[in-house]
C-alpha positions, 0 to 999 in steps of 0.5 A: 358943820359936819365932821370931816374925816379922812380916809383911813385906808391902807394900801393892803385894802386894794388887791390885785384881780385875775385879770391884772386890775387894781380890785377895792375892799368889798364893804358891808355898811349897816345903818341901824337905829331906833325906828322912825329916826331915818336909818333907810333915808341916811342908807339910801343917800349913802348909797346914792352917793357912793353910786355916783363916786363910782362904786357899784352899790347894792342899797338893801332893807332888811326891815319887814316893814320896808320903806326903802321903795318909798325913799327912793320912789320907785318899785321894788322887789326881793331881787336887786333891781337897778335904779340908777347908774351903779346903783342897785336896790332891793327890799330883801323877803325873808319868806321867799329867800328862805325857798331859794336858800333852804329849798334843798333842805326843805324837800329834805326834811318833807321827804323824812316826813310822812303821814300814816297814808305815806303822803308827805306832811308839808305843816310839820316839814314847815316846822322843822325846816324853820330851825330857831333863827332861821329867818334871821340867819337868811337875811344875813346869808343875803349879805354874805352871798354879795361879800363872797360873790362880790356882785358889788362894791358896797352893800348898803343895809338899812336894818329893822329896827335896833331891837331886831338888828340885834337879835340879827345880829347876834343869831349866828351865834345862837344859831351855832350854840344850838347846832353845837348842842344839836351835835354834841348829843347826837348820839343820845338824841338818836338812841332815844328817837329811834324806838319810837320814830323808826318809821317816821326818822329816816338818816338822821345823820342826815339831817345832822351833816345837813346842820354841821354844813349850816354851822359852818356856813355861818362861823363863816358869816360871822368873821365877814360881819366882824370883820372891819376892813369889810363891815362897819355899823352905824347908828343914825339917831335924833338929838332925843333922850329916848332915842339916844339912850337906845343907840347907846344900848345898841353901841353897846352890844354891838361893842360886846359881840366885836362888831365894828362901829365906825360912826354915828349919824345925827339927823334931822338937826333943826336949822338956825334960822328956824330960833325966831319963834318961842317953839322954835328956840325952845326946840332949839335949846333942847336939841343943843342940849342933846347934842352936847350929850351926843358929842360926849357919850359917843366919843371916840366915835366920828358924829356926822350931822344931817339937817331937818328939810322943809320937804321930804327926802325921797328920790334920788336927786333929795337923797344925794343933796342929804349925802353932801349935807351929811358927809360934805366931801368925804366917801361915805364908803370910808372906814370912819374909825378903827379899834374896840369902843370897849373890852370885857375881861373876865377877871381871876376872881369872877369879877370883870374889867370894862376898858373903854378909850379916852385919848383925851383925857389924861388926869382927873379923880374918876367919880363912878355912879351907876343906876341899873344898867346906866353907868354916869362917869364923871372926870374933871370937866368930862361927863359920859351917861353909858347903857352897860350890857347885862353881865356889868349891869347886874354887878357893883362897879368897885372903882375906875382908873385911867392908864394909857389911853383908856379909862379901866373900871371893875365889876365886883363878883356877884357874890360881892354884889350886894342888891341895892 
């Protein structure tokens, strides 16, 4: 059975338009997970089933390795292209979304580059226009352009795999760290070239405005992405080890950068029917297993659970069967949960405090074990397996407590921390 939530939005997520129409919340839905678990299949159907409940709705894929073409069964390219009634697609290019956004810059950057025959050095112009990050910073304008433009309702994401959504998602603030210190010793950074590049650097201050504007551009990108009455994460998983304890490392970060994750997608869960068999009942028993530590290591978080199919989910009409199986009567488009799935504070000694939520459990002796970067909670009946980020997972928890709602536990200063 899937979970059934209701919608949790409140009437300031509607507004008036200039023409006088009652307007809805853009929101950004990102799916992302460990590869091969069916993230493009989940974002695929959630977009298919937002299209017929009306919204226009831009599904895109972010992965190099696109697949999201092969789900819909149909071609695809690096613009949106419309697949269906309010249903737009596309397989977003970083290379060719890296001319259309920074072509300015580029040309730019190829006119301050000169060659000894003052013939225009495109290789080394490549370089610089390919500023750390840069690819990843596109893909994440693309989003941005559809929020800011609103061409839609919703924008639904299929990520790379976790590993790479990460780094996506945490590149604007690298990127603005690098910009800063870029910045803050420029007139250094000046000083020194110009004796020796006079020729070859024209304007730097140029180039420096030119970053500056990029840096804003992407403090502005990031309050969207952070942003929960506009974006939600998702982590679509299977009932697996390996594959649960990545989209916990995934919550995990996500929760440390304040990125609002609202749900989790359990798919391809084996049917009853198929327990007759030795094979079958034994995958069965290992799924239940699973399942039960899903349930406990995501709370508070909504799970949703699609089905294993004997044929494959590709094509509109296999993709809006997987949507009603997953979210049943509910608009996939809702925001699913609101509030912090965890808070880190530096505390006056050079220690830390995690606070994560437990609405329900109230009483019991907090049992702490930690091994690496895995912290095992253990209170009365309640049993949680959590990946720590790694300015916790290189400190000695000191002990844990439950007050108001949330279960609250220490870190120890490195000092403090003795190696095991």
């Amino acid at each position: 059975m899937q979970q059934v939530v209701t919608n949790t939005f409140e009437k300031s997520d509607c507004h008036l338009s200039s023409h006088g129409n009652l307007e809805r919340n853009m929101r950004i839905i990102l799916y992302l997970g460990k590869g091969g678990v069916g993230k493009t299949t989940v974002a695929a159907a959630t977009a298919v089933r937002s299209a017929e409940l009306g919204y226009k709705t831009l599904v895109a894929s972010t992965d190099i390795a696109h697949s999201l073409a092969d789900s819909l069964d149909m071609e695809l390219g690096p613009t949106p292209v419309q697949v269906n009634e309010n249903l737009w697609a596309q397989e977003i290019s970083v290379v060719a979304d890296i001319h259309n956004y920074w072509g300015t810059l580029q040309s730019f950057v190829s006119g301050l580059i000169v060659n000894s025959s003052g013939a225009v050095n495109n290789v080394i112009a490549d370089e610089l226009s390919a500023f750390p990050g840069m690819d990843e910073i596109v893909s994440l304008l693309h989003i941005s352009k559809q929020a800011k433009e609103r061409n839609f309702e919703r924008v639904i994401i299929d990520a790379a795999p976790t590993g790479e959504t990460i780094r996506l998602l945490t590149m604007p603030d690298t990127f603005r760290w690098y910009a800063g210190h870029v910045s803050r010793f420029e007139t250094g950074v000046v000083k020194v070239l110009k004796p020796f590049a006079a020729r070859l650097l024209k304007g730097p201050a140029e180039i420096l405005e030119a970053l500056n504007k990029l840096d804003e551009a992407t403090a502005k990108l990031r309050a969207t992405l952070s942003d929960p009455k506009v974006s939600s994460y998702r982590v679509v998983l299977q009932p697996e080890k390996m594959v649960i304890r990545e989209a916990e490392r995934a919550v995990s970060y996500l929760g440390l950068f304040n990125y609002p994750v609202d749900s989790v997608v359990i798919n391809r869960i084996l049917p009853e029917a198929l327990a007759e068999g030795e094979f079958f009942q034994r995958r069965r028993a290992l799924q239940a297993k699973y399942l039960h530590m899903i349930e406990d290591n995501f709370s508070p978080l909504p799970l949703w659970r699609a089905p294993y199919y004997a044929d494959e989910v590709v094509g509109l009409a296999a993709l809006s069967r997987l949507a009603t199986d997953c979210f049943g009567e509910s608009d996939p488009g809702e925001v699913f949960y609101k509030g912090a799935l965890q808070e880190i504070a530096e505390t006056a000694d050079g220690g830390y405090k995690l606070r994560l939520p437990l609405p329900f459990v109230t009483s019991g002796d907090v049992k702490l074990r930690k091994r690496g970067d895995e912290l095992f909670i253990t209170i009365g009946n309640f049993k949680r397996e959590m990946i720590l980020p790694m300015v916790l997972a290189k400190r000695k928890a000191a002990g844990g407590r439950l007050h108001d709602g949330f279960l609250e536990i220490d870190f120890l200063p490195l000092a403090e921390t003795v190696p095991a």
